[in-house]
C-alpha positions in Angstrom: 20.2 -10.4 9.2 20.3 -10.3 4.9 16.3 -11.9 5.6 15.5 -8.7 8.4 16.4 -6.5 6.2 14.9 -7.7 3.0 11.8 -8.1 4.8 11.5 -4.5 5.9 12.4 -3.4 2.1 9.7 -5.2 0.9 7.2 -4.1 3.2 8.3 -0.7 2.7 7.9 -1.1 -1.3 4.6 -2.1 -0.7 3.8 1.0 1.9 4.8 2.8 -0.7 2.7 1.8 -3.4 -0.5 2.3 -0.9 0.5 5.9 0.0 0.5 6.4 -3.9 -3.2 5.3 -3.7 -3.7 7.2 -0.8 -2.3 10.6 -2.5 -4.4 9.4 -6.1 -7.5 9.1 -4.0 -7.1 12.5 -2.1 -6.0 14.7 -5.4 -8.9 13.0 -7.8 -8.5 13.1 -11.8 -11.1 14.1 -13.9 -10.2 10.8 -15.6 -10.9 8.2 -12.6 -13.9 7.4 -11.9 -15.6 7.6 -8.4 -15.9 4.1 -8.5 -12.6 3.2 -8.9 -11.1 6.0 -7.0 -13.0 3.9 -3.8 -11.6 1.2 -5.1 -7.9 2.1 -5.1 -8.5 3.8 -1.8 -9.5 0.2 -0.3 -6.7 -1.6 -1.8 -4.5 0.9 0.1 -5.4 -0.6 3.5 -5.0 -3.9 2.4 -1.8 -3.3 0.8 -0.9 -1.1 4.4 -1.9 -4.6 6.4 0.3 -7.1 3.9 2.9 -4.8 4.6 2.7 -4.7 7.9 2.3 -8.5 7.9 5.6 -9.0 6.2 7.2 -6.7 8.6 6.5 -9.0 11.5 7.0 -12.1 9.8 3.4 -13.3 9.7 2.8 -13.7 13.6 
């Protein structure tokens, strides 16, 4: 049970962290550029499939 639920926390810290990039990407700074704003959009879905990953214990 104490390894369920740490595996849900974490994948929710890292849904969390790619919802962050998602709401950067969306509401873009004059100080980021284009470039990297793609590139922090991108490493939102990859950080949304690790997380989902982790929630189902790599099956």
């Amino acid at each position: 049970m104490k390894r369920f639920i740490r595996r849900k926390f974490e994948a929710w810290l890292i849904l969390v962290a790619a919802k962050i990039l998602v709401v950067r990407n969306v509401h873009r700074s004059p100080v980021v550029s284009r470039r990297d704003n793609n590139k922090m959009y991108g490493m939102a879905e990859e950080l949304e499939d690790i997380a989902e990953r982790i929630s189902n214990q790599y099956q």
